[in-house]
C-alpha distance (Angstrom), angle and dihedral (degrees) to the residues before:
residue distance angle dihedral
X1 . . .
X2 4.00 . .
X3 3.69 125.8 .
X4 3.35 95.4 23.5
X5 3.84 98.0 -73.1
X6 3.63 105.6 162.6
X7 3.87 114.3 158.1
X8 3.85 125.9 -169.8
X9 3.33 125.1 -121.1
X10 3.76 99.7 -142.9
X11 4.20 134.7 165.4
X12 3.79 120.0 -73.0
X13 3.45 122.4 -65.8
X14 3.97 117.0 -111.8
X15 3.78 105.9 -150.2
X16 4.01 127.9 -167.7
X17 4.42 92.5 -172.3
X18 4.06 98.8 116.6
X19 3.84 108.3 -114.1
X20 3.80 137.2 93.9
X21 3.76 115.0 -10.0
X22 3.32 96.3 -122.9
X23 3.43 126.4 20.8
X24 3.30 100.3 81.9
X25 3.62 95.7 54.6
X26 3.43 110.7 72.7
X27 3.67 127.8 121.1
X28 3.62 102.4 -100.8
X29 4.04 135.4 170.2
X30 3.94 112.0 -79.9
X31 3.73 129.3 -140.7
X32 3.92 134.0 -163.8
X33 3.41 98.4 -121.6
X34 3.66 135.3 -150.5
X35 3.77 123.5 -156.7
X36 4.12 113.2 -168.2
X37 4.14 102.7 -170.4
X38 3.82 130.2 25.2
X39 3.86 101.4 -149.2
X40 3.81 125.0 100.3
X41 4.12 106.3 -47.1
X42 4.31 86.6 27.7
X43 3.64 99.2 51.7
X44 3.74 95.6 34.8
X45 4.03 89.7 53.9
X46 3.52 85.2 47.4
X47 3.66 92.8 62.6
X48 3.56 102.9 39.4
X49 4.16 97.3 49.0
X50 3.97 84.8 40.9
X51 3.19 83.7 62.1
X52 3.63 106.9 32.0
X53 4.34 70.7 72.8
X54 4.41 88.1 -103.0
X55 3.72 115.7 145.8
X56 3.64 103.2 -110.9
X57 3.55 128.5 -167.5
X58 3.78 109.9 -170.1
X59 3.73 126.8 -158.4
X60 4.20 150.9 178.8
X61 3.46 148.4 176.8
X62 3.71 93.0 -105.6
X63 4.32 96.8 56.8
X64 3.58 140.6 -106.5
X65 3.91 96.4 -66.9
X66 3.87 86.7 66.7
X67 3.76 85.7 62.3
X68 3.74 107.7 62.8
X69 3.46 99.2 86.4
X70 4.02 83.0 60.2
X71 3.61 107.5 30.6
X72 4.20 82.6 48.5
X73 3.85 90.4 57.6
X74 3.83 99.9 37.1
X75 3.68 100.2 44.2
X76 4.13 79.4 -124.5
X77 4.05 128.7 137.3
X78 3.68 124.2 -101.7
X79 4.06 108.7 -142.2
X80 3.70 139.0 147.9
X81 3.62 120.7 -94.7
X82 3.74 97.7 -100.9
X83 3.92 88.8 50.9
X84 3.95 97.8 46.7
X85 3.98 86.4 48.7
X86 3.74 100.3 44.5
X87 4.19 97.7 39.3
X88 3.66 84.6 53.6
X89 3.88 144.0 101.3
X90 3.65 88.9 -175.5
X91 3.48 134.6 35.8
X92 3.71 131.8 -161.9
X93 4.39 114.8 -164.4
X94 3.88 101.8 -172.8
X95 4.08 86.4 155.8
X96 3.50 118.7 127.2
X97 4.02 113.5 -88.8
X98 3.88 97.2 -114.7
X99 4.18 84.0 55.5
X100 4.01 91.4 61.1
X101 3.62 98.9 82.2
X102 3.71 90.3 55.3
X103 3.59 91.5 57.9
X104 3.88 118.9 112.2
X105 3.95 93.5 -112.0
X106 3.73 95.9 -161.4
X107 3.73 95.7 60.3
X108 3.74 87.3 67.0
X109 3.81 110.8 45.7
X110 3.58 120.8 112.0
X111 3.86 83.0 22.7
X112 3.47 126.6 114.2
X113 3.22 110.8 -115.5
X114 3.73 132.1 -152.2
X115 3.70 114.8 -162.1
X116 3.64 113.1 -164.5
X117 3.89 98.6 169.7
X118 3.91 138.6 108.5
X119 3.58 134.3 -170.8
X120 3.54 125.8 -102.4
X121 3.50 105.5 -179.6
X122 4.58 85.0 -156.2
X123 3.78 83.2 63.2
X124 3.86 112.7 30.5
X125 3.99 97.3 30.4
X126 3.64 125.5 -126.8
X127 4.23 115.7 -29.2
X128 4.04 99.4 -169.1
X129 4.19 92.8 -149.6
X130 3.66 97.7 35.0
X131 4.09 93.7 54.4
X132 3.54 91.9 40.9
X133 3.57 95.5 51.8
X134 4.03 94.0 -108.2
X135 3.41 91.3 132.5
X136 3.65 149.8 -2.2
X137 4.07 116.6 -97.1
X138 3.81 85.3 -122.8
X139 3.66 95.1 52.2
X140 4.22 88.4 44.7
X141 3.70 87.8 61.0
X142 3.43 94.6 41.3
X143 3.84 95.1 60.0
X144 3.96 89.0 56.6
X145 4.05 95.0 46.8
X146 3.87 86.9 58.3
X147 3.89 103.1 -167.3
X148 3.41 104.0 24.4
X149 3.74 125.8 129.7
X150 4.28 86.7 -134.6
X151 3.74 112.7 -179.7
X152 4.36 122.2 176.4
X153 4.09 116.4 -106.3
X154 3.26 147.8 138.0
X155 3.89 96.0 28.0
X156 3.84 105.5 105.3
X157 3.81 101.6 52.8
X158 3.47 125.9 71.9
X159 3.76 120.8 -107.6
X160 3.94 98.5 -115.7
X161 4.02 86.8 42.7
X162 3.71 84.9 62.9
X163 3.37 91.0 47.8
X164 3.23 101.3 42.7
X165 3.74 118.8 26.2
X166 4.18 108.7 49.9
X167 3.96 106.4 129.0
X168 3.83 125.7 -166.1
X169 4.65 106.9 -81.6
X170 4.20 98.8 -81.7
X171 3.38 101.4 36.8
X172 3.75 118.4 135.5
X173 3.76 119.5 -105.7
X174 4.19 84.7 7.9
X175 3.58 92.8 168.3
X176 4.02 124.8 -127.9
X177 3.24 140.4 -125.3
X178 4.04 124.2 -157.8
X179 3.62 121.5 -130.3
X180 3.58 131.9 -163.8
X181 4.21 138.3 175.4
X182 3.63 142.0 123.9
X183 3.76 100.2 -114.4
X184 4.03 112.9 71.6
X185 3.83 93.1 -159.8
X186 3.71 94.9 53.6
X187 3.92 84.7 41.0
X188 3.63 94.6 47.6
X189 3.90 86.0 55.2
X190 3.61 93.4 51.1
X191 3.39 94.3 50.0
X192 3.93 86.2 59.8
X193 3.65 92.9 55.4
X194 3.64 92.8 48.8
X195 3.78 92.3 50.3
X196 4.59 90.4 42.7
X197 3.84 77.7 56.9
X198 3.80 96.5 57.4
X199 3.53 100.8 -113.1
X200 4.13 118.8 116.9
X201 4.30 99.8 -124.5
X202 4.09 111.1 -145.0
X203 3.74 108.6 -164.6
X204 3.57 115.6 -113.1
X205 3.51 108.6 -159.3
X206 4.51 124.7 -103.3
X207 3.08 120.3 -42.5
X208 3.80 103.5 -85.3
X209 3.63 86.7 65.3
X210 3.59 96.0 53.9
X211 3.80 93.5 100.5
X212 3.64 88.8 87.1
X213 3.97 83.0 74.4
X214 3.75 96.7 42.1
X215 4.17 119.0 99.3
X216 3.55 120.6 -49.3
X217 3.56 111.8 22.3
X218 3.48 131.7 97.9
X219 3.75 103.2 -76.8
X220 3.21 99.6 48.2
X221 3.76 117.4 103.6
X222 3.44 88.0 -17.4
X223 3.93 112.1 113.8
X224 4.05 95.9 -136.5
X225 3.70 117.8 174.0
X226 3.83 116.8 -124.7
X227 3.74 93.3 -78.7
X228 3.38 94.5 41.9
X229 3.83 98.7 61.0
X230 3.74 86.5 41.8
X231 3.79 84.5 60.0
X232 3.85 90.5 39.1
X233 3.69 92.8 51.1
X234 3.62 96.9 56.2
X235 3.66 96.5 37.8
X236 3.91 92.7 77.3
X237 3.69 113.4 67.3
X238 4.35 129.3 -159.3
């Protein structure tokens, strides 16, 4: 498989989050996991793939001591940003936008890379070509993790959502999540991940169309079924 993708096969997962008895305890392919950011999306992620039985490497700007607190409830592994990027087949950035630059881009390429971020210009500051519509927040971050396989997730839904509201595949109302990138192996892989979580994913198109996921349109925060964030998706226009 490409970019050094190479999941694990491992027993079944025995879960303790309430919820059907067995749906989330099925043998499933296992990543190593990296986790960039341990705020709302970061530390929730962490959690769930923990215990989804990934290997997760979690990580921050402020170091590894930060993370006990976390890495002692989650079972997960406290690193530095270059180590939870670099052990990883899979990498989560749920940092805020303005903190991408300062990542250490090589770490990350060949990776797939989820990017779970948006831009809030009261938070990150003024980005010329992402306010003016120049380019897409996913395809901004892209450009500066040179090599990466990045594909758009995780940034609609709100963090106790994810937590809280995945539902075995079939399930009425299952709520969606949209996801977007250029690559369709590393999309494909997402997808998965999205799906493991309990959430149906609707493919959003490459990454230059991912601003039909960003802040204020319909998908976002919303909670649409499948069809709905088809529909919401192609309700907003360029």
């Amino acid at each position: 498989m490409s970019g050094g993708i190479s999941p694990i096969l491992r027993g079944t997962c025995s879960l303790s989050r309430p919820g059907p008895p067995d749906w989330r305890r099925q043998e499933r392919a296992l990543m190593r996991i990296g986790i960039i950011g341990s705020g709302q999306i970061g530390g929730t992620l962490t959690r769930r793939l923990q215990e989804l039985g990934h290997d997760v490497t979690v990580a921050n700007s402020r170091g590894p001591d930060s993370l006990r607190d976390l890495a002692a409830e989650t079972g997960a592994t406290p690193g530095t940003v270059e180590q939870a990027a670099r052990s990883a087949d899979l990498v989560v950035v749920a940092v805020p936008l303005k903190a991408v630059p300062q990542l250490p881009a090589a770490a990350f390429e060949g990776r797939v890379v989820v990017d779970a971020n948006n831009y809030y210009p009261q938070r990150d500051g003024d980005v010329p070509e992402i306010a003016d519509l120049s380019l897409t927040s996913s395809r901004w971050t892209a450009d500066r993790l040179t090599g990466a396989r990045v594909v758009k997730a995780f940034n609609n839904i709100q963090a106790r959502h994810l937590l809280e509201k995945g539902r075995p595949a079939g399930t009425p109302d299952r709520i969606a999540l949209p996801v977007a990138g250029d690559d369709p192996e590393a999309k494909r892989i997402v997808m998965e991940v999205v799906d493991a979580l309990g959430f149906d994913p609707v493919d959003a198109g490459t990454l230059d169309e991912s601003w039909r996921q960003q802040p204020d349109t319909p998908v976002y925060g919303t909670d649409r079924d499948a069809e709905g964030v088809r529909q919401g998706l192609a309700e907003v226009r360029p």
